[in-house]
C-alpha positions in Angstrom: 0.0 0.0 0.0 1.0 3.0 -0.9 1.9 6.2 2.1 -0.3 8.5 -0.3 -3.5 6.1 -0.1 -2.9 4.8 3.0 -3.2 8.8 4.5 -6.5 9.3 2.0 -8.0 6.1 3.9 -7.1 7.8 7.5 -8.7 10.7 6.7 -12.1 8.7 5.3 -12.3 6.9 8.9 -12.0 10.3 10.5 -14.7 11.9 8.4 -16.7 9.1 9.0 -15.8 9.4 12.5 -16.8 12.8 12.9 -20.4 12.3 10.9 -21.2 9.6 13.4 -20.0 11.7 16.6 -22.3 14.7 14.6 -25.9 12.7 15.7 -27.2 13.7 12.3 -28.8 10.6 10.9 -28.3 11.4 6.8 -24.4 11.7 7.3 -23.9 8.6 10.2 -24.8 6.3 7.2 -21.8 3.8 6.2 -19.6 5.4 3.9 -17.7 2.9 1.6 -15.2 5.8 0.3 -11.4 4.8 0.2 -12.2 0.6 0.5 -8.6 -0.7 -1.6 -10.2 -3.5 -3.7 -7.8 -6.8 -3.3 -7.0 -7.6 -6.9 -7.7 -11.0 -8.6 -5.7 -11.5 -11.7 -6.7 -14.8 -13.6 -3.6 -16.3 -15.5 -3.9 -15.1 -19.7 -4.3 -18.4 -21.9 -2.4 -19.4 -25.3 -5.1 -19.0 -27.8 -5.6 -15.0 -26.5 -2.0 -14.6 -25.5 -3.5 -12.0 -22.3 -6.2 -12.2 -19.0 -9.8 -13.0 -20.4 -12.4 -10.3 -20.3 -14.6 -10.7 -17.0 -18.4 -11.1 -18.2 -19.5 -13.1 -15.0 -18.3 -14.1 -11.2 -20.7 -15.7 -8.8 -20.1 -17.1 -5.1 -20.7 -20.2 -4.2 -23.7 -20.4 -1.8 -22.1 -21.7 1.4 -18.6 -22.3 0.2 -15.4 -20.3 0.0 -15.1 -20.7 -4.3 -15.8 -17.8 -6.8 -16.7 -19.0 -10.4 -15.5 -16.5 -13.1 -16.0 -16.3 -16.9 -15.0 -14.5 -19.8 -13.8 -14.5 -23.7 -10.8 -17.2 -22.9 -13.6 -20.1 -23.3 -13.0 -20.9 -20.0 -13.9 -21.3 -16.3 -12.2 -20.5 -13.5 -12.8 -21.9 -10.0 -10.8 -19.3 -7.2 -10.5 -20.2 -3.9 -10.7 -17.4 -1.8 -9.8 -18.9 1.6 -7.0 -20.0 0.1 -6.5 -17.6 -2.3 -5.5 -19.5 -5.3 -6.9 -20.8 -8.8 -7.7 -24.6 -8.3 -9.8 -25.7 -11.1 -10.1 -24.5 -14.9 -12.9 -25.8 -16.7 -12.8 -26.2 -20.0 -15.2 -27.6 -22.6 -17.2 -24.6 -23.8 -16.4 -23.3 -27.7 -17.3 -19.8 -27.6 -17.4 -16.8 -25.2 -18.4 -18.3 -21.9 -21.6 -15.5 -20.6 -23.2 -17.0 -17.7 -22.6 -18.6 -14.4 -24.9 -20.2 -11.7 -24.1 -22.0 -8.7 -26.8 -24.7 -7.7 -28.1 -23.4 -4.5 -26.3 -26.3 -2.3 -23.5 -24.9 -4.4 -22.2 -28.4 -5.6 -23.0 -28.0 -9.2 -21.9 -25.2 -11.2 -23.7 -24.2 -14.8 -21.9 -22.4 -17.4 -23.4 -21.4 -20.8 -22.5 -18.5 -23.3 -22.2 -17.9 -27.5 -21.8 -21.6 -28.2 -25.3 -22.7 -27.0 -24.3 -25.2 -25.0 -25.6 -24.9 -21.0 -23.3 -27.6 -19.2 -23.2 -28.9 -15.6 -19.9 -29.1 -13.7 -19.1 -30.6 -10.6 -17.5 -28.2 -8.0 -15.3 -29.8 -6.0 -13.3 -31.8 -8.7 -14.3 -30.1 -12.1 -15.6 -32.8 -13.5 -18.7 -32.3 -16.1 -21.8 -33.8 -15.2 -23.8 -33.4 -18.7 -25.1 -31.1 -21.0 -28.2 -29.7 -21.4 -30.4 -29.6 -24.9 -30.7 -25.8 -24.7 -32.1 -23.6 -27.0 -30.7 -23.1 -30.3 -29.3 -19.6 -29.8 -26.6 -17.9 -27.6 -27.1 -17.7 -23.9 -26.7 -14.5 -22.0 -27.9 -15.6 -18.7 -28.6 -18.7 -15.8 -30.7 -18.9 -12.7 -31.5 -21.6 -10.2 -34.5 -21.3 -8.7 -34.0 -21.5 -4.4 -35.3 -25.1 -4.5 -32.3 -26.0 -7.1 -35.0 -28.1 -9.1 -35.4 -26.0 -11.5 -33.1 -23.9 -13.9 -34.2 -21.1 -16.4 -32.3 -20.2 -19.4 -32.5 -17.3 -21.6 -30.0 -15.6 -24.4 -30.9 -14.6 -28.4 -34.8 -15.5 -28.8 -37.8 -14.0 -27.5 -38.4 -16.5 -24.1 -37.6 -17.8 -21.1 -36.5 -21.8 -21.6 -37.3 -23.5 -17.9 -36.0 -26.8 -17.1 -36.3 -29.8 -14.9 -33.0 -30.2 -13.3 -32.9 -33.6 -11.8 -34.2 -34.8 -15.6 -32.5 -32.1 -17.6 -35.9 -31.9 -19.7 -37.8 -28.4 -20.9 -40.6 -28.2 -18.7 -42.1 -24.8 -19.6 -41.1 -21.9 -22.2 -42.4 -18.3 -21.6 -42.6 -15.8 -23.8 -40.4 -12.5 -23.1 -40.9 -9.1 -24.1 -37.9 -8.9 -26.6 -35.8 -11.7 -28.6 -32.7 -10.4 -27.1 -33.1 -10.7 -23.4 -30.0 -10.6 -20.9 -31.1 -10.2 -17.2 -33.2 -13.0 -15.4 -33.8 -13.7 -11.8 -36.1 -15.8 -9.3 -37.6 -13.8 -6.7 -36.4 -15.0 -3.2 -39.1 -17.0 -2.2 -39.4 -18.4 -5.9 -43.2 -17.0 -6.4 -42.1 -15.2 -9.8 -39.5 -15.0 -12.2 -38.6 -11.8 -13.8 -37.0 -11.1 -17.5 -35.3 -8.1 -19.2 -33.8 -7.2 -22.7 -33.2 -5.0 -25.7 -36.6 -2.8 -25.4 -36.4 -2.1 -21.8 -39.5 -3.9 -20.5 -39.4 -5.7 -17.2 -42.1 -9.0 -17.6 -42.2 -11.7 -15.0 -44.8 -14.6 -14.4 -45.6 -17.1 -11.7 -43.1 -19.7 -11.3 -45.1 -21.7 -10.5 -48.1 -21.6 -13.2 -46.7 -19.9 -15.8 -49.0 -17.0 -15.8 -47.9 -13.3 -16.6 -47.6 -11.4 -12.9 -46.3 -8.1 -14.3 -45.1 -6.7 -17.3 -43.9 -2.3 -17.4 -41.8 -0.2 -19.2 -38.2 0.5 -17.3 -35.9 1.8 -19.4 -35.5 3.4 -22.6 -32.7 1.0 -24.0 -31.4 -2.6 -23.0 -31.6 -4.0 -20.0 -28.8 -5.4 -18.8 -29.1 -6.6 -15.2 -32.0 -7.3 -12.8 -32.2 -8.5 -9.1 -34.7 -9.1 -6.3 -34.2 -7.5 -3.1 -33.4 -9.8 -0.4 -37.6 -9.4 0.9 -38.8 -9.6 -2.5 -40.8 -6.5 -2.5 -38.4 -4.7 -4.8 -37.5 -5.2 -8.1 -34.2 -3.5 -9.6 -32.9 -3.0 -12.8 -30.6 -0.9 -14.7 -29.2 0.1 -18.5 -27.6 1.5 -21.4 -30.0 4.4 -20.7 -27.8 4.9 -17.6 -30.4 4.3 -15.5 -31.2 2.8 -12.3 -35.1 1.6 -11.9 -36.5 0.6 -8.8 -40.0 -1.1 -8.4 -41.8 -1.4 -5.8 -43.7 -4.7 -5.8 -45.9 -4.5 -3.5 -47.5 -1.0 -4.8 -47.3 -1.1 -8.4 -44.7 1.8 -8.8 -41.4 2.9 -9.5 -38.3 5.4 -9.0 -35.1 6.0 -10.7 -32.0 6.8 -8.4 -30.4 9.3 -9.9 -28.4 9.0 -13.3 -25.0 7.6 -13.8 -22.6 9.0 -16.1 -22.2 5.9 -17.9 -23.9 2.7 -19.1 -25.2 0.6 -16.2 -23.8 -3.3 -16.7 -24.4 -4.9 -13.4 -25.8 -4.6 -10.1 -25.9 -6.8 -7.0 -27.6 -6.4 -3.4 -24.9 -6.2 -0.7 -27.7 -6.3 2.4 -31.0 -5.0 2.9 -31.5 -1.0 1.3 -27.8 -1.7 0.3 -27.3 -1.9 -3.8 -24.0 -2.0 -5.8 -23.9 -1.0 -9.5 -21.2 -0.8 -12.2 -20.9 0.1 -15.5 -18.8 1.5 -18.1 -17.7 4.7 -16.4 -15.1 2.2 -14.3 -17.0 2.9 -11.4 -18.5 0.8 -8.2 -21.4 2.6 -6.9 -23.1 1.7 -3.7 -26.1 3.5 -2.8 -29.2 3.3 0.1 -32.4 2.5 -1.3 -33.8 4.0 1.7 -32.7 7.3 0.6 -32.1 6.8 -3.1 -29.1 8.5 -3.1 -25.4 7.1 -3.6 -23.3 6.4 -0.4 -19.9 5.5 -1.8 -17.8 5.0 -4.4 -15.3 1.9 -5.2 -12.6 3.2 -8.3 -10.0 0.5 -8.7 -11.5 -0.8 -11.9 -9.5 0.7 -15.3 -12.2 -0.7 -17.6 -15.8 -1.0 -17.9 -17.6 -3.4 -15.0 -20.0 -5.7 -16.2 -20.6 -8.4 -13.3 -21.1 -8.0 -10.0 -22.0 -10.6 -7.0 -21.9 -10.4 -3.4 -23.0 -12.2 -0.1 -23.1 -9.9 1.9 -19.8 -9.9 3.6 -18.0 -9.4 0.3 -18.2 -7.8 -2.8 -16.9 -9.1 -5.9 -16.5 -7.0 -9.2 -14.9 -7.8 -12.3 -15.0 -6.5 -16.2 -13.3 -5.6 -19.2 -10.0 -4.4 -17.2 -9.4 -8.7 -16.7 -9.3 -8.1 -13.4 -11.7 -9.3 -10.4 -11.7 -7.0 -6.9 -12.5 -8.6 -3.9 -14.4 -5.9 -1.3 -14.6 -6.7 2.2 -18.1 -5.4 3.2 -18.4 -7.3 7.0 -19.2 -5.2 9.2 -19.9 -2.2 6.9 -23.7 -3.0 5.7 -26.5 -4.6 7.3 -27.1 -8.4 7.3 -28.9 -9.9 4.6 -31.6 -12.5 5.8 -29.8 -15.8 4.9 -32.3 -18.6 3.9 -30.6 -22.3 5.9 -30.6 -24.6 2.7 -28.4 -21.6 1.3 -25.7 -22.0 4.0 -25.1 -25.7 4.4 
């Protein structure tokens, strides 16, 4: 570290310090200025002669490993207790897009421009099958919280949900746009919720199929979407460089305010606590409770497209090739933690 950041990070504490000791409630919020991101740095491979681009991390639920894919083809397992690569994964053709960690977190998915949606093992890297996807590129995985059943979406105008356990199509849903890249389960898996290319949030009942909600978010793509850990907010963001917020519960919206690039990714860190990033290099963090940005995380040098956190970390990566490991214990409020997660 260097004697010029480690002074800027003094004086943050004693600002922070001195809001606190002030009594007035807007300032004594956490402050997440001057937090030194510790820098992953997957190893380049032969065919690209360089680091991959970063176009997804995820944590695994319960476990110490962080998946991360990118343009190399490839996935790489990181072990963050013991801080060192110890599986790559290889048997995907194209850009690899997507990652999702079965909610025990013993099976990892991967799928990206190749079409194909395979199954690996975690703890050995071995592949477990491959799916019969759809015929177009994927752009984006999610397990349901039950871990029976897996949704799949990419280059066509739908939602492809499968049987897990049989690896059979089970249901297809028709999305608002044939080029659709956000997708997420709600917490307590009553509705899944689709994005794309004309900026329309839709999402059904898991369950039955049937359309729950369907409004207009943004004014171009959508490129990331998540459940708040109740379930009574929905979030997305854009290439408009926008941040939407929807309220559930009331049928209604807000934007936080506008970022000065294109938003790529978001993540919830804790309850009210949001992280975004996008192509101005930038990790934002920001209260929900008061719509209005909190901190500011700036060791990226290229545009940040994935984000994922559990709470006690958050990790970032994009088109820089690197991946930035935040410590956020202690710092945010704790998320509710569903049991089967943590095993």
């Amino acid at each position: 570290m260097t004697r010029r950041r480690y002074l800027y990070i003094l004086g943050t504490l004693a600002w922070v310090s001195a809001s606190c000791l002030s009594g007035d409630p807007l300032r004594a919020q956490p402050v997440f200025t001057g937090m030194i991101g510790r820098e992953i740095q997957i190893p380049g491979c032969e065919r690209l002669g360089r680091a991959p681009v970063v176009t997804s991390v995820r944590l695994q639920p319960g476990g110490t490993r962080l998946a991360v894919a990118g343009d190399d083809h490839l996935i790489a397992i990181w072990d963050l207790a013991e801080d060192r690569l110890v599986l790559r994964l290889r048997g995907h053709a194209d850009w690899v897009q997507a990652l999702a960690f079965s909610p025990d977190g013993r099976v990892l998915v991967s799928a990206g421009n190749d079409r194909q949606v395979i199954f690996w093992d975690t703890r050995d890297g071995r592949q477990l099958g491959v799916l019969d996807g759809p015929p177009c590129a994927v752009t984006q995985l999610a397990f349901n919280h039950r871990g029976d059943q897996l949704a799949v979406t990419g280059f066509e105008c739908g939602v492809r949900m499968y049987d897990v356990v049989g690896r059979k199509l089970i249901r297809r849903l028709d999305g608002p746009s044939d080029d659709l890249r956000a997708l997420a389960f709600s917490p307590d898996d009553r509705w899944i919720a689709v994005a794309g290319r004309n900026g329309r949030i839709a999402g059904w009942q898991t369950e039955s199929g049937k359309p729950a909600f369907d409004y207009a978010a943004h004014r171009q793509r959508v490129r990331d979407l998540a459940f708040s850990p109740a379930g009574d907010q929905l979030v997305s963001c854009g290439e408009d460089r926008r941040v939407h917020v929807r309220l559930l519960n009331e049928d209604r919206g807000f934007d936080l305010p506008s970022s000065p690039g294109k938003v790529y990714a978001l993540a919830f860190c804790g309850p009210g606590c949001l992280a975004t990033g996008g192509s101005d290099n930038v990790v934002r963090l920001w209260d929900l409770a008061q719509r209005k940005q909190v901190g500011e995380l700036n060791d990226h040098r290229g545009s940040i497209v994935a984000l994922a956190s559990d709470g006690d970390i958050l990790v970032s990566g994009g088109y820089d090739t690197t991946i930035r490991i935040w410590e956020l214990k202690g710092r945010v409020a704790e998320a509710p933690r569903r049991g089967s997660e943590r095993q």
